[in-house]
N, C-alpha and C positions, 0 to 999 in steps of 0.2 A: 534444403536443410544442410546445415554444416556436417561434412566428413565426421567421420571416428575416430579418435586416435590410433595411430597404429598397434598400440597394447591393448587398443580394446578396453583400458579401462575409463569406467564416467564416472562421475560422482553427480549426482541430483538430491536437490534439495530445496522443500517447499517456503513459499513464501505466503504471510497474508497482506493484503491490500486493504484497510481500511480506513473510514472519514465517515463526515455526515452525509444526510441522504443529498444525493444530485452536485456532489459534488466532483465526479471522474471518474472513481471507481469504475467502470465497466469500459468507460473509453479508457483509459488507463491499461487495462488488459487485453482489450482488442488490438489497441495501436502497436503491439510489440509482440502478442503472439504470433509463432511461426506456424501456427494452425488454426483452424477455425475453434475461436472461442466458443467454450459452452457458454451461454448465459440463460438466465432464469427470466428474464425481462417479462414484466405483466405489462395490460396498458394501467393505467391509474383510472379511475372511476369515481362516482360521485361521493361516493361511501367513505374514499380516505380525504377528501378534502378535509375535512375536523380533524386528523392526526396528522398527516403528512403535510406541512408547510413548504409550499412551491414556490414563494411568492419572489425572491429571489434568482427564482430559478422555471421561471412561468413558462417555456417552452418545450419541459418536461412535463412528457405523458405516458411513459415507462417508468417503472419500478423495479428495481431486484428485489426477487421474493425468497432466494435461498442462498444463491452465491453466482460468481463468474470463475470459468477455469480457463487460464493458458497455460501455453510450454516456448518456452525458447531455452536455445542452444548457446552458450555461449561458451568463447576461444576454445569448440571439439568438445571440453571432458567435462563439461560442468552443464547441466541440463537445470536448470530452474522451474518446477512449478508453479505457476502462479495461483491463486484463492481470494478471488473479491469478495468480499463480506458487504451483506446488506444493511442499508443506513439508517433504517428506522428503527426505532427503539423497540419493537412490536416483532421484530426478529432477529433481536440482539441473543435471543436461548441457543442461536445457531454459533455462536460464535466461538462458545467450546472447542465444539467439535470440529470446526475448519482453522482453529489456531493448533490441534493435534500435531506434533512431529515439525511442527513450524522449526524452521533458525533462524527466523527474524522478522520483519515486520516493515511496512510503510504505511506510515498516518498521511493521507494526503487529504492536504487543508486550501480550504478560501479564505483568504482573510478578509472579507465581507462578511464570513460567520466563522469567526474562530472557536465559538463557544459550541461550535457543532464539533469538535476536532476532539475539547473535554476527556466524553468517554471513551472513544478510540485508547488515546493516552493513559487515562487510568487502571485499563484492561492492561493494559500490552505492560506497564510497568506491575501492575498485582502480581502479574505471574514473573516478572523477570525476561520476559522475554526483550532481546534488543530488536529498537527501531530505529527508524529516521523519518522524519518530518520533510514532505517532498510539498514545497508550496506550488498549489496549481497556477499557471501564469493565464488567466483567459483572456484572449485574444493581445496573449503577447506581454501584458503586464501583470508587472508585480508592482502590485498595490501598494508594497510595506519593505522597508528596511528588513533583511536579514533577523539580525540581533531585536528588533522591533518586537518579530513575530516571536523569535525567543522568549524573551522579557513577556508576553503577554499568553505564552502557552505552558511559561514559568518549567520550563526543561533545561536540564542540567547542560552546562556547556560542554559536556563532550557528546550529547547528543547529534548526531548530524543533521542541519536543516538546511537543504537543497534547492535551488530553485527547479521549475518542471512544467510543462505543456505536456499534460493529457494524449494530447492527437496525436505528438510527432514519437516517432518510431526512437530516433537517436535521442530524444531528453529522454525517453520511457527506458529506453535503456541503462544509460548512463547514473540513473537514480537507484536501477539493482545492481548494477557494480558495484554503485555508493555501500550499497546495503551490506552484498556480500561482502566488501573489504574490511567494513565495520565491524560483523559481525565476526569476524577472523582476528581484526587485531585485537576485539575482547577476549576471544580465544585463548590469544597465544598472552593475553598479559595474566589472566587466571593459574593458564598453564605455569608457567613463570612462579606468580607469588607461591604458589602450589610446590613448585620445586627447590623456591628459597627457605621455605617454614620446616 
């Protein structure tokens, strides 16, 4: 784990991760936490076959049923929690309560099913909370032009939309840099208009 700064002081602050079912979220959070993830992972059983559509994704046989939690350290003072949110609509009542005390947010999307991505987006904009759009690249590709997936998730262009591989450590990273920088320059342009009026 990265040293302390020598003031001793950190600043941490939680993030949520959400998309549709089977689409990262938990390898999302594995591949970057500096600790063993929590995860809630069920297996799948015959019972969600009728709600839970795999078909896309037929080598899933796990489920998140409540959430995934990591931490990582990032440059000493800044500690990020992470909060994977589960995919199905059948435990979306959860998602209150794990966007609490949130500053900001990643929608991460396949654009093989963008219209899984929908309610992520609608939540995370109802409340005002800022996100960014981290497109999953599996096995390396990105299926769709940038501005493509824009245009089709119909987000505002100062929205930031990322590209990102789930697995690897350094895009998982680089995607909450994105986040927190974004979520800072909103910040300081509020502060701003706030100090102009």
């Amino acid at each position: 784990m990265a040293d302390r700064p020598t003031n001793g002081r950190v600043t941490s602050a939680k993030i949520v991760i959400a998309g549709g079912f089977g689409v990262g979220k938990t390898t999302l959070v594995g591949s970057v936490s500096e600790i063993t993830p929590l995860t809630t992972e069920a297996i799948m059983t015959s019972a969600a076959e009728k709600v839970d559509d795999n078909q896309l994704v037929s080598d899933k046989n796990t489920t998140t049923v409540a959430m995934d939690f990591g931490r990582i350290t990032i440059d000493n003072d800044l500690i990020l929690y992470l909060f994977g949110t589960p995919g199905q609509t059948r435990f979306w009542f959860m998602w209150d309560e794990l966007v609490r005390g949130a500053i900001g947010a990643i929608v991460l999307v396949d654009t093989r099913r963008l219209a899984d991505s929908f309610a992520a987006i609608d939540f995370f904009e109802h409340r005002r909370l800022p996100y960014l759009i981290a497109v999953n690249q599996f096995d390396g590709k990105l299926f769709h032009d940038i501005e493509d997936v824009r245009e089709a998730l119909a987000v505002a262009p100062q929205t930031p939309i990322v590209p990102c591989d789930a697995r690897q450590r350094e895009s998982t990273k680089s995607v909450l840099i994105n986040l927190v920088e974004y979520v800072l320059s909103m910040h300081r342009s509020r502060t701003a208009g706030a100090a102009a009026q």
